[in-house]
LUMZASE-792718 format. One record per residue (C-alpha): residue in three letters; x, z, y. Coordinates in nm, 3 decimals, padded with zeros to 5 digits, m for minus. Last residue first. Layout:
N
@res:ALA, c1:X, c3:Z, c2:Y
...
//
This chain:
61
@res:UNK, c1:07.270, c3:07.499, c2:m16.604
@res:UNK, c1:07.043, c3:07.695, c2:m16.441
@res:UNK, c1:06.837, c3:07.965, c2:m16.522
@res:UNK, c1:06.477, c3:07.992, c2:m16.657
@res:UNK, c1:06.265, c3:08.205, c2:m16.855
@res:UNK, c1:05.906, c3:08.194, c2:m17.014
@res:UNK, c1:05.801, c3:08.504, c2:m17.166
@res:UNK, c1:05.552, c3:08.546, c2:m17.457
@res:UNK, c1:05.353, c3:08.885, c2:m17.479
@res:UNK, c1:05.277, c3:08.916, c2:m17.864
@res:UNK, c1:04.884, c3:08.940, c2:m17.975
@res:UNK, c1:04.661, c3:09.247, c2:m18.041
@res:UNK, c1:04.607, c3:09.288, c2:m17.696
@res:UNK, c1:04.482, c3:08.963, c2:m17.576
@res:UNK, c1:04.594, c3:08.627, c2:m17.476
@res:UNK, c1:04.957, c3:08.752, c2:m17.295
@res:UNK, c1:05.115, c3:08.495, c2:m17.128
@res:UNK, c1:05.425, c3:08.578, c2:m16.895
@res:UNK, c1:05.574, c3:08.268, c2:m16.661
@res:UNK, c1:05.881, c3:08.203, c2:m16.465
@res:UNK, c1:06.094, c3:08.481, c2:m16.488
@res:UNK, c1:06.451, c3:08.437, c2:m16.422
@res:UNK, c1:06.793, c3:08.410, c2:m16.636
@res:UNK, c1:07.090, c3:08.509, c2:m16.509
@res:UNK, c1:07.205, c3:08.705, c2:m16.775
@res:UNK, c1:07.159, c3:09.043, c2:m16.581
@res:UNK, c1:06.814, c3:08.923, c2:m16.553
@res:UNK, c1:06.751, c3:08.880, c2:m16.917
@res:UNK, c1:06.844, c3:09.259, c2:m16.984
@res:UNK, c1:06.639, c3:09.366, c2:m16.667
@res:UNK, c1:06.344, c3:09.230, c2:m16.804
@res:UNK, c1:06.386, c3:09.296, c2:m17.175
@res:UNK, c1:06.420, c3:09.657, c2:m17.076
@res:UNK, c1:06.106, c3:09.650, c2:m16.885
@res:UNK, c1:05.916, c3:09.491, c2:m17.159
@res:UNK, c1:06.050, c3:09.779, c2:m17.370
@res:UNK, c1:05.958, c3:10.058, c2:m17.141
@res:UNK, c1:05.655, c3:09.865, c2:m17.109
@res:UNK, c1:05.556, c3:09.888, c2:m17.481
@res:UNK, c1:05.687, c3:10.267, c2:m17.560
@res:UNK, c1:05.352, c3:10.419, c2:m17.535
@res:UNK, c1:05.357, c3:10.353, c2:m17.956
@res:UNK, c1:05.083, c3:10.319, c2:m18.190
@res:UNK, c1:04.953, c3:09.925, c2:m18.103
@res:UNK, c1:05.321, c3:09.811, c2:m18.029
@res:UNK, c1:05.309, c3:09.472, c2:m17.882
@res:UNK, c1:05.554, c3:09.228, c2:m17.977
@res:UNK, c1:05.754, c3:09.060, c2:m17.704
@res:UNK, c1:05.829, c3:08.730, c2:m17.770
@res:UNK, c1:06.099, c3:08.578, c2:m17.597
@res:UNK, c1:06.102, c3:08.196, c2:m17.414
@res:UNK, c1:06.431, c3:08.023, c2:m17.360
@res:UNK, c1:06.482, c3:07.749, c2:m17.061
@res:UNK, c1:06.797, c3:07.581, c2:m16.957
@res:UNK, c1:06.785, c3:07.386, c2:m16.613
@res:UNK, c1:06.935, c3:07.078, c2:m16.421
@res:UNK, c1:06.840, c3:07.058, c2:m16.049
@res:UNK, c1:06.864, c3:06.711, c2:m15.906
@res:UNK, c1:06.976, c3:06.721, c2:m15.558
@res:UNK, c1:06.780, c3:06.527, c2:m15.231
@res:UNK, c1:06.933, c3:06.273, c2:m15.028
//
């Protein structure tokens, strides 16, 4: 018999920060932030420079 998994998902945008050398530092912060909630990576998209990262999560319910 198999079990039904039930999930919550959120995605965050992470704006990129054309003057600033602070953009991973910041992705990394959102990272570990997330994490801590119990929420997991499942997907990044990023379409070019100029545009926001977007970050799918999941955790369950």
């Amino acid at each position: 018999m198999s079990t039904i998994h039930s999930f919550e998902h959120k995605v965050i945008e992470v704006k990129p920060k054309l003057f600033r050398g602070s953009f991973l530092a910041d992705l990394g912060d959102v990272l570990r932030r997330e994490g801590q909630g119990g929420w997991e990576l499942v997907n990044a998209v990023h379409s070019s420079p100029a545009t926001p990262l977007l970050l799918f999560f999941k955790r369950p319910r």
